[in-house]
TORKOL-4160 file (C-alpha; in steps of 0.2 Angstrom, whole numbers, padded with zeros to 4 digits, m for minus):
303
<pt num="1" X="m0177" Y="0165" Z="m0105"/>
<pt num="2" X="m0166" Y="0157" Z="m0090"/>
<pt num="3" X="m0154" Y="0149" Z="m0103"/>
<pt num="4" X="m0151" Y="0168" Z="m0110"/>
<pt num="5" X="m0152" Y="0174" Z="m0094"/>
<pt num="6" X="m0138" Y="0160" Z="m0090"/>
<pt num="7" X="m0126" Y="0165" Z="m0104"/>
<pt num="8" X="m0129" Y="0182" Z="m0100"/>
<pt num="9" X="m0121" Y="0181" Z="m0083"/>
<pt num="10" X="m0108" Y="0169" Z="m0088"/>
<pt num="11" X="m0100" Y="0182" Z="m0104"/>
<pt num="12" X="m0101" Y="0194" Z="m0088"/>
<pt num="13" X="m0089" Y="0183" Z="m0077"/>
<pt num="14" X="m0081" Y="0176" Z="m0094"/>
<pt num="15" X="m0062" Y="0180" Z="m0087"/>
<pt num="16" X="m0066" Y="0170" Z="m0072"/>
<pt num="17" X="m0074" Y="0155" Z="m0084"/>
<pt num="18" X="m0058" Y="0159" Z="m0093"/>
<pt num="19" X="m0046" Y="0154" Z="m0077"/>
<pt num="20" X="m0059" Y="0139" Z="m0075"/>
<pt num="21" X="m0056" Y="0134" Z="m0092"/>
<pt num="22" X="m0039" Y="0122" Z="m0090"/>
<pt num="23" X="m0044" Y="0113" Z="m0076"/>
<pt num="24" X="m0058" Y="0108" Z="m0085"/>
<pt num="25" X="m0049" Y="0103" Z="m0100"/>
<pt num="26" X="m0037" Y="0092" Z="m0088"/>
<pt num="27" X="m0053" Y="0083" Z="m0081"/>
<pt num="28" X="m0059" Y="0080" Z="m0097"/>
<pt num="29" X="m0042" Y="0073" Z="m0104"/>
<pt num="30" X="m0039" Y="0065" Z="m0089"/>
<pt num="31" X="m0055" Y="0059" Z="m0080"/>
<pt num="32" X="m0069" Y="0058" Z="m0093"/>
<pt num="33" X="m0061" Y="0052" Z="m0109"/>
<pt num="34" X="m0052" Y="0038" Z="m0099"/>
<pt num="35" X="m0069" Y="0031" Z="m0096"/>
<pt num="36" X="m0071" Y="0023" Z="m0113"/>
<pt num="37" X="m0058" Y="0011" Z="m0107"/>
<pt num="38" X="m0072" Y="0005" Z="m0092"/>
<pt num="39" X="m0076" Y="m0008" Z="m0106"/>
<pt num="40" X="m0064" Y="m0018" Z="m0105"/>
<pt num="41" X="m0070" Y="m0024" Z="m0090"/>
<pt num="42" X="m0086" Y="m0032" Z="m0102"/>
<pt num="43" X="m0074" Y="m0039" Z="m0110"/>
<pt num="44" X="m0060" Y="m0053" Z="m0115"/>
<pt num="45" X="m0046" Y="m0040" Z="m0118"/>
<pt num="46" X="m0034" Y="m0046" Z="m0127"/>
<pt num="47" X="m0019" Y="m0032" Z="m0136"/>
<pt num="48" X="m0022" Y="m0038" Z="m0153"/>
<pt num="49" X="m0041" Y="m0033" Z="m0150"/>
<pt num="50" X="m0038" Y="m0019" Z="m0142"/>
<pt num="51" X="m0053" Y="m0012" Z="m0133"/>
<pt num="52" X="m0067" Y="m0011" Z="m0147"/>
<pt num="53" X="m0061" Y="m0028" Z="m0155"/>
<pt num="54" X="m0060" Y="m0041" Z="m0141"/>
<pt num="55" X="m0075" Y="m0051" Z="m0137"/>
<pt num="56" X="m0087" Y="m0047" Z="m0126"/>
<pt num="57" X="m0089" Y="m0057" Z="m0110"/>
<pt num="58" X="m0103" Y="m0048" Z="m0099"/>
<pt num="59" X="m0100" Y="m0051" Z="m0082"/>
<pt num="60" X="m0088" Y="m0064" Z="m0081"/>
<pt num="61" X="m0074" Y="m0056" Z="m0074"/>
<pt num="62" X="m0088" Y="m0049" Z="m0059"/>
<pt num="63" X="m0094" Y="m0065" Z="m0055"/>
<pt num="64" X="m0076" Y="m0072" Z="m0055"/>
<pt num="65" X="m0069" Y="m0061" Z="m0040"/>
<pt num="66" X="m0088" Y="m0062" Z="m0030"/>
<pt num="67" X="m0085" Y="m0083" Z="m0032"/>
<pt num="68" X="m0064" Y="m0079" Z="m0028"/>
<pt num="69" X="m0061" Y="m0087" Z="m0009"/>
<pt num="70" X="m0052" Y="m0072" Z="m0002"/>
<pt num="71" X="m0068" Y="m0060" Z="m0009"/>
<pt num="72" X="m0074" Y="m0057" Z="0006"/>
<pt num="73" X="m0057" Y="m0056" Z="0016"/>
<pt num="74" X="m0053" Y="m0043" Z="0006"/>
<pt num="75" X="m0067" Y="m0031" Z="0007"/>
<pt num="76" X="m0068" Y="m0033" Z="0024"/>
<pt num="77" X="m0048" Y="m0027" Z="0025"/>
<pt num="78" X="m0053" Y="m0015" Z="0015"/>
<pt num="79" X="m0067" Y="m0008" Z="0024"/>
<pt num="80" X="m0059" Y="m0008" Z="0040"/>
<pt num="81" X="m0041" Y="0000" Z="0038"/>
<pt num="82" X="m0053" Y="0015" Z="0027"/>
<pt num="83" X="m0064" Y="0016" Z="0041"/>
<pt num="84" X="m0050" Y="0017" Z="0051"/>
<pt num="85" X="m0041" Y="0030" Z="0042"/>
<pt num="86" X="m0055" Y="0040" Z="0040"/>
<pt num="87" X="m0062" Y="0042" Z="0058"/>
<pt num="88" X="m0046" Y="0040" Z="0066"/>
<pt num="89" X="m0036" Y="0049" Z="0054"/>
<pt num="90" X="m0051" Y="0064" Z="0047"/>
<pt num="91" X="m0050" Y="0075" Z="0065"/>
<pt num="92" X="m0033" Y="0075" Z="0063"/>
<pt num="93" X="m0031" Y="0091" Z="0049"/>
<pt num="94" X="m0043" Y="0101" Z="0060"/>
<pt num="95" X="m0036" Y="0100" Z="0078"/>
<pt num="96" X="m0018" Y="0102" Z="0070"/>
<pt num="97" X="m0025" Y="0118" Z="0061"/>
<pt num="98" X="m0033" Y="0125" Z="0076"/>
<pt num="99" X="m0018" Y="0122" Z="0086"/>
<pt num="100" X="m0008" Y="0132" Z="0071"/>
<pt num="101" X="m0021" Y="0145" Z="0074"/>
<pt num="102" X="m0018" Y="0147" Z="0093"/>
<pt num="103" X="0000" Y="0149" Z="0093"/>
<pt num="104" X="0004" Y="0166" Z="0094"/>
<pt num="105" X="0021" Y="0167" Z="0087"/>
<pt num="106" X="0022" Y="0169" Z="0070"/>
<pt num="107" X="0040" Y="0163" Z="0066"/>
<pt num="108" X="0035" Y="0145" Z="0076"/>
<pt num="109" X="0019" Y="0144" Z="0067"/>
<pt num="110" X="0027" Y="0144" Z="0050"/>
<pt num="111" X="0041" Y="0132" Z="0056"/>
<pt num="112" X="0028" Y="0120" Z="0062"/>
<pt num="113" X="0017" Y="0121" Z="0048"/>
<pt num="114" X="0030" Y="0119" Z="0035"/>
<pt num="115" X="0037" Y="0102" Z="0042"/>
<pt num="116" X="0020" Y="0096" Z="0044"/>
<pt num="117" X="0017" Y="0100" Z="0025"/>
<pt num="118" X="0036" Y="0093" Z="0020"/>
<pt num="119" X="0029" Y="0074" Z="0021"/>
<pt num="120" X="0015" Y="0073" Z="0010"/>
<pt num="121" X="0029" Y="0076" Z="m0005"/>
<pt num="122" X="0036" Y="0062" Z="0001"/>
<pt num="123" X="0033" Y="0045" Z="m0010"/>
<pt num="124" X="0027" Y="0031" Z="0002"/>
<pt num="125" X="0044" Y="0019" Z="m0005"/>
<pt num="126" X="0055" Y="0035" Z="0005"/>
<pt num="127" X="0043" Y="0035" Z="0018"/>
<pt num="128" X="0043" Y="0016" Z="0021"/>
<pt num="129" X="0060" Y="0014" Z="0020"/>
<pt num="130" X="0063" Y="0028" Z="0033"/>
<pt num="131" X="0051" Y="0016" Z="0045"/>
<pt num="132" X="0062" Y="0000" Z="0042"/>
<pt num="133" X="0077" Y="0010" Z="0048"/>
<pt num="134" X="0067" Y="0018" Z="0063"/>
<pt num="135" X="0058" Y="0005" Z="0068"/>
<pt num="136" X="0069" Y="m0011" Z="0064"/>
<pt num="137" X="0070" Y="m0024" Z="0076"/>
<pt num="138" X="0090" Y="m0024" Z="0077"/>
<pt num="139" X="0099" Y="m0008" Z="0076"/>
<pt num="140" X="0085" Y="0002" Z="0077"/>
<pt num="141" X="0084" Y="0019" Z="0085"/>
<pt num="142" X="0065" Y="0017" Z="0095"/>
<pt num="143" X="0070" Y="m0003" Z="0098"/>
<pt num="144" X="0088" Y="0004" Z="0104"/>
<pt num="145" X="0078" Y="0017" Z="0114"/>
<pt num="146" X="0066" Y="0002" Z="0122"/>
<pt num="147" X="0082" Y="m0011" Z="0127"/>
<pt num="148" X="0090" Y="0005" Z="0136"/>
<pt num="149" X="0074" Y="0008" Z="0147"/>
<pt num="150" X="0075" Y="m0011" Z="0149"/>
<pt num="151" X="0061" Y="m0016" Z="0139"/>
<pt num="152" X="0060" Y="m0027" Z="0126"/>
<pt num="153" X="0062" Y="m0024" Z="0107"/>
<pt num="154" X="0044" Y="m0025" Z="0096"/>
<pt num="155" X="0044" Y="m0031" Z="0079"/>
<pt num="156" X="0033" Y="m0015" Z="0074"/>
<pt num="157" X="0031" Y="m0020" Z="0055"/>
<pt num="158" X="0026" Y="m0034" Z="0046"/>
<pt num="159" X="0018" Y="m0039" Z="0062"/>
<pt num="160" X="0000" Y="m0044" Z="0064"/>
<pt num="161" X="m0002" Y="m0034" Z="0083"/>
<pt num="162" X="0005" Y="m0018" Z="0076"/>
<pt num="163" X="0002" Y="m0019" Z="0057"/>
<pt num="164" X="m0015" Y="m0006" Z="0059"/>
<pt num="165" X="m0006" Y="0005" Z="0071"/>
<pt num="166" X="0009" Y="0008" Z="0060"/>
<pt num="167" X="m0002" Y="0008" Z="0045"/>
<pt num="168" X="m0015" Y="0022" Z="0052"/>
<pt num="169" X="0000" Y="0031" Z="0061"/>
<pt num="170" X="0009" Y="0035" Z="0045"/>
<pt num="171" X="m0003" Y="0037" Z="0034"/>
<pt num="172" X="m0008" Y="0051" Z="0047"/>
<pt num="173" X="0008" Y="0058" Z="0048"/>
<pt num="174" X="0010" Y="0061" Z="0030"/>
<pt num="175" X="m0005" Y="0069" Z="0025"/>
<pt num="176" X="m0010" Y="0078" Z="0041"/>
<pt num="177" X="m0001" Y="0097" Z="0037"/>
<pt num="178" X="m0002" Y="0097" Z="0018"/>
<pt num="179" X="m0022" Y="0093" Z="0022"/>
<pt num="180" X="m0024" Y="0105" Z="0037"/>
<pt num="181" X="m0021" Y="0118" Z="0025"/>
<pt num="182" X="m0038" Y="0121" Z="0019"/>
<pt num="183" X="m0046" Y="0122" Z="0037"/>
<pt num="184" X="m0031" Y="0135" Z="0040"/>
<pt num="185" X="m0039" Y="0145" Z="0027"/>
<pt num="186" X="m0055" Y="0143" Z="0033"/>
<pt num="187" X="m0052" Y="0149" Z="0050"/>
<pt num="188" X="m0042" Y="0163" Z="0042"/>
<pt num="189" X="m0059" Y="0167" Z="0036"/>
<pt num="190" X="m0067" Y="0168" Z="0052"/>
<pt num="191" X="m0074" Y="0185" Z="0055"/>
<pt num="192" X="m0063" Y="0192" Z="0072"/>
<pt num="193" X="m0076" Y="0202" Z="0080"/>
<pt num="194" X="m0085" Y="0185" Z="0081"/>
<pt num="195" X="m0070" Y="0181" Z="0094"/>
<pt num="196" X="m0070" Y="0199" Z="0101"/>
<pt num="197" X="m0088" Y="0196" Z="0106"/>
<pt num="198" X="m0084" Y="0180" Z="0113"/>
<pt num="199" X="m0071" Y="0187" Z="0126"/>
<pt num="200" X="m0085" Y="0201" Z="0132"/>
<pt num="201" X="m0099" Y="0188" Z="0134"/>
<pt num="202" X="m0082" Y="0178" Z="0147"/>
<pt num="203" X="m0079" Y="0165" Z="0134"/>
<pt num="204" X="m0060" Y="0159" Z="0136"/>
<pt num="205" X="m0050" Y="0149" Z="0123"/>
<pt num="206" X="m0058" Y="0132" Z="0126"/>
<pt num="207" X="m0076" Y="0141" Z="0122"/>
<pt num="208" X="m0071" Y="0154" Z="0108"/>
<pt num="209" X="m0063" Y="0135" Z="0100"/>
<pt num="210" X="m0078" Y="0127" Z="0104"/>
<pt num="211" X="m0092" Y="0141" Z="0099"/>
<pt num="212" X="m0083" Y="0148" Z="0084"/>
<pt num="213" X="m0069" Y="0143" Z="0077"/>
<pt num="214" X="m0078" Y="0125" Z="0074"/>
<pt num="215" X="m0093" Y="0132" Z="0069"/>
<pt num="216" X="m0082" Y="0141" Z="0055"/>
<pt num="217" X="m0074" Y="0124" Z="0048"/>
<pt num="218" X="m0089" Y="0116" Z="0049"/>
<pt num="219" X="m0094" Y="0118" Z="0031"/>
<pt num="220" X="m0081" Y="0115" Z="0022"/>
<pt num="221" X="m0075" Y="0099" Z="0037"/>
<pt num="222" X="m0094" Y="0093" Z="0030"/>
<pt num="223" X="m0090" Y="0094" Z="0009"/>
<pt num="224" X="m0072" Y="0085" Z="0013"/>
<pt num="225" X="m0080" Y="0072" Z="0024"/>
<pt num="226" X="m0092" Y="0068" Z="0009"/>
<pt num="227" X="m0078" Y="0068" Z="m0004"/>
<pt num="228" X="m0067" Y="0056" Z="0010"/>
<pt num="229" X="m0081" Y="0044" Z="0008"/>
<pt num="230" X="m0081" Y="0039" Z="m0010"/>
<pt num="231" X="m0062" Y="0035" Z="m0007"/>
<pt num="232" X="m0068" Y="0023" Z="0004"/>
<pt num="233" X="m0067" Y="0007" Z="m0003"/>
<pt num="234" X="m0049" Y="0015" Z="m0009"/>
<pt num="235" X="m0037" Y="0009" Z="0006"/>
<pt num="236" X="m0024" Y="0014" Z="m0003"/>
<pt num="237" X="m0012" Y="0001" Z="m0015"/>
<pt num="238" X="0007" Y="0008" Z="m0012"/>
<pt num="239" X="0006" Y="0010" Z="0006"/>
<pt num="240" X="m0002" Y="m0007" Z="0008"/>
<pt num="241" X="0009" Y="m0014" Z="m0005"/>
<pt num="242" X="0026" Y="m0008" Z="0004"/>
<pt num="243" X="0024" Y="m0012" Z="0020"/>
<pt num="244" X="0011" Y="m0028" Z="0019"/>
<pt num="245" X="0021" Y="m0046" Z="0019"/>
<pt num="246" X="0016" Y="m0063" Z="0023"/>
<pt num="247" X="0014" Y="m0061" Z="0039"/>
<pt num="248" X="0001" Y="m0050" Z="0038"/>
<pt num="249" X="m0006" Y="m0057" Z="0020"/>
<pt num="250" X="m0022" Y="m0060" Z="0030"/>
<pt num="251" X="m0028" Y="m0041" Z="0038"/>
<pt num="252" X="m0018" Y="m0034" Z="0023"/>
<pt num="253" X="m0024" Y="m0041" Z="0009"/>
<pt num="254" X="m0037" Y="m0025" Z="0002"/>
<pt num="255" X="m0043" Y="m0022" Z="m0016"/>
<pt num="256" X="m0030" Y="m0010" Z="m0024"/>
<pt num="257" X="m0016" Y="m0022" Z="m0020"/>
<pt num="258" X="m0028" Y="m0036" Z="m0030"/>
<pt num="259" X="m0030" Y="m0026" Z="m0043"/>
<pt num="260" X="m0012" Y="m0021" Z="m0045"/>
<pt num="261" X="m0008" Y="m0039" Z="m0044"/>
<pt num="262" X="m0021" Y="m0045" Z="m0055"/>
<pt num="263" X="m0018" Y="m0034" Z="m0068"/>
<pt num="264" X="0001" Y="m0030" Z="m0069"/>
<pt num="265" X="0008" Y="m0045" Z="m0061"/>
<pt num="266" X="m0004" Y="m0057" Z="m0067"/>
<pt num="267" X="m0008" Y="m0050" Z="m0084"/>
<pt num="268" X="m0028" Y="m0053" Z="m0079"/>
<pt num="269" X="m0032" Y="m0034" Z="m0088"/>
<pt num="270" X="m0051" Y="m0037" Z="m0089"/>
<pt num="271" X="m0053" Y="m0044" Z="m0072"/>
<pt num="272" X="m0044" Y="m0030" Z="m0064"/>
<pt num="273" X="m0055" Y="m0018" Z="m0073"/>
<pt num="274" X="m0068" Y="m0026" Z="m0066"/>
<pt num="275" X="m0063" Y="m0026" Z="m0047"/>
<pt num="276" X="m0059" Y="m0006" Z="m0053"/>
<pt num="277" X="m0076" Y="m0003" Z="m0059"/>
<pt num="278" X="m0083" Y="m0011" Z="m0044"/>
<pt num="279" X="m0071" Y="0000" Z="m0032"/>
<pt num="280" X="m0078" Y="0015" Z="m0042"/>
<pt num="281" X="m0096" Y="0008" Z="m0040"/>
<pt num="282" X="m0098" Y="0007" Z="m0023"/>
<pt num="283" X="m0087" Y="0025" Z="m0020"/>
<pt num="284" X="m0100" Y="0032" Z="m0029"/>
<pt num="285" X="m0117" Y="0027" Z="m0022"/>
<pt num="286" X="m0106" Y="0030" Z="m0003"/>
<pt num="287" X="m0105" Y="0048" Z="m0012"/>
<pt num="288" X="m0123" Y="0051" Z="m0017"/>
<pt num="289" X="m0130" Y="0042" Z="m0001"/>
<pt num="290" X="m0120" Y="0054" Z="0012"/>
<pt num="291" X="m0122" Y="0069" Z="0002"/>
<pt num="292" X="m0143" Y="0065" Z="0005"/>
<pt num="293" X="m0138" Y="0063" Z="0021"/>
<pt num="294" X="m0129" Y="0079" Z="0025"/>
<pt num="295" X="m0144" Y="0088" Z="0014"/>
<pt num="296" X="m0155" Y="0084" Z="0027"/>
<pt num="297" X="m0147" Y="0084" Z="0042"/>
<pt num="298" X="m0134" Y="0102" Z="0039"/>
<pt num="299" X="m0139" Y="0108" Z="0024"/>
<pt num="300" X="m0123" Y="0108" Z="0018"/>
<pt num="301" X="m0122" Y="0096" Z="0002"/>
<pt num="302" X="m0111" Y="0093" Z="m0015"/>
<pt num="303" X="m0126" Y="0096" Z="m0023"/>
C-alpha cells in the first residue's frame, strides 16, 4: 500500500523526477560505477591483469602505509591544515554574504560579489603563480611595499613560519564568493516582515543580524558544515602540491599529495588505492558520526 502510494506520488511530480533524471545518470556514471575499481586496492595491480586478473593481496598495501615512517606525520598535516581550513575558513562564505546583504547599493553589490566569485574559476597553477610574483622575496610588490616603510622583506612561501598562513589565506580567498552564494540565497529567502518586526520591537542592524538573518542560514550553514566534514581528511593535493617544497616537506607533507606521488610518480597503483580507500573511509564515518550529532542537538541532519 505505501509503495503504490509512493509511485503514485512520484508519476504525479514525474516532470520534476524528469529534470532529476541527468544528475542521477552523472552520479552513477561518475560516482558509483567507479567503485568497482576500489578493488584494486585488495589487490597486486598489475596492466596486464587488469583489475579482475591480478592477484589478490588483502591488506597489504594498508598495512604498508600504517608501518610507513612518515604515516603519522602525514595524517597529522593532514588533520591540522583541514581543521584549519574548515574552522578558520567555513565562517567566511557567511559573514561575506551577510555583508553583501547589508550593502544598500545595488550596482556595488553586484561589483563586489562578481569579483569575489571571479577566483574560484581560477586553477590553483594561475593562482600560485600570481602569489610568486606578489609575494616574492626580490621584486616583489608586498616585499617592495615592506622595504619602503623600512621593514624587512619575508620569505612568505616555501617558509615554515608562514607556510599555514599563506596556505589557509588563499585557499580562503578563492573559494569565499563562489561559496557565499548559497547563504545569499538563503538570506534572499528570509521572510522581510521578520526584519520589519524586528525594527518595531528597537532591534538595529547588529540585533536584526543577530536574531534573524543567522537564524535563517542556519540550516542550510548546518547540512554544509556536515558535507565539509567528510572532506576532512581531504587537505587538498594541488594546492599543497604547488606551493609545498622542501623546506616545508615536514608540516606539508598530507595524504593527497602521497597518493599522487605514490601512484603516478612512483607507479605504486595499488597502494595508492589503498591510502584512497582509507581517505574515503575515515570521510565517511566523520559524515555519519556528525550528521548523529547534528540530529540530536538541531534537528537538522542529512538523514
Amino acid at each position: 500500500m505505501r509503495s503504490s502510494l509512493l509511485w503514485k506520488k512520484i508519476w504525479q511530480h514525474k516532470v520534476f523526477y524528469f529534470f532529476l533524471l541527468p544528475g542521477l545518470v552523472w552520479f552513477f556514471i561518475f560516482s558509483y560505477v567507479p567503485l568497482f575499481g576500489v578493488q584494486v586496492a585488495f589487490r597486486d595491480y598489475t596492466f596486464s591483469g587488469g583489475f579482475t586478473g591480478s592477484p589478490w593481496a588483502g591488506l597489504k598495501y594498508f598495512q604498508q602505509f600504517f608501518d610507513y615512517y612518515k604515516f603519522e606525520q602525514i595524517l597529522r598535516n593532514t588533520i591540522i591544515i583541514s581543521f584549519m581550513k574548515l574552522f578558520i575558513g567555513f565562517p567566511m562564505p557567511i559573514l561575506l554574504a551577510i555583508l553583501l546583504n547589508e550593502i544598500r547599493s545595488i550596482k556595488f553589490q553586484k561589483t563586489v560579489q562578481t569579483l569575489s566569485y571571479l577566483p574560484h574559476f581560477v586553477s590553483w597553477i594561475v593562482v600560485v603563480t600570481l602569489m610568486q610574483r606578489l609575494l616574492s622575496l626580490h621584486g616583489g610588490p608586498v616585499n617592495e611595499l615592506l622595504i619602503a616603510l623600512g621593514m624587512e622583506p619575508v620569505q612568505f612561501l616555501y617558509n615554515t613560519s608562514w607556510f599555514y598562513q599563506v596556505i589557509v589565506g588563499s585557499d580562503i580567498w578563492k573559494s569565499i564568493g563562489w561559496n557565499s552564494i548559497i547563504y545569499m540565497a538563503a538570506i534572499a529567502g528570509i521572510d522581510q516582515q521578520l526584519y520589519e518586526a524586528a525594527k518595531i520591537d528597537g532591534a538595529n542592524r547588529f540585533r536584526q543580524i543577530w536574531h534573524v538573518t543567522l537564524p535563517g542560514v542556519r540550516n542550510i550553514a548546518i547540512i554544509l558544515f556536515i558535507l565539509s566534514i567528510g572532506s576532512l581528511m581531504s587537505a587538498g593535493y594541488e594546492q599543497l602540491l604547488l606551493l609545498s617544497g622542501p623546506a616545508t616537506a615536514g608540516i606539508g607533507s598530507v595524504l593527497d599529495v602521497h597518493v599522487i606521488q605514490s601512484g603516478i610518480s612512483e607507479g605504486r597503483l595499488s597502494y595508492a588505492a589503498a591510502v584512497g580507500l582509507f581517505q574515503s573511509v575515515i570521510g565517511l564515518v566523520l559524515i555519519l558520526a556528525v550528521n548523529r550529532i547534528a540530529r540530536k542537538v538541531s534537528d537538522v541532519s542529512l538523514f
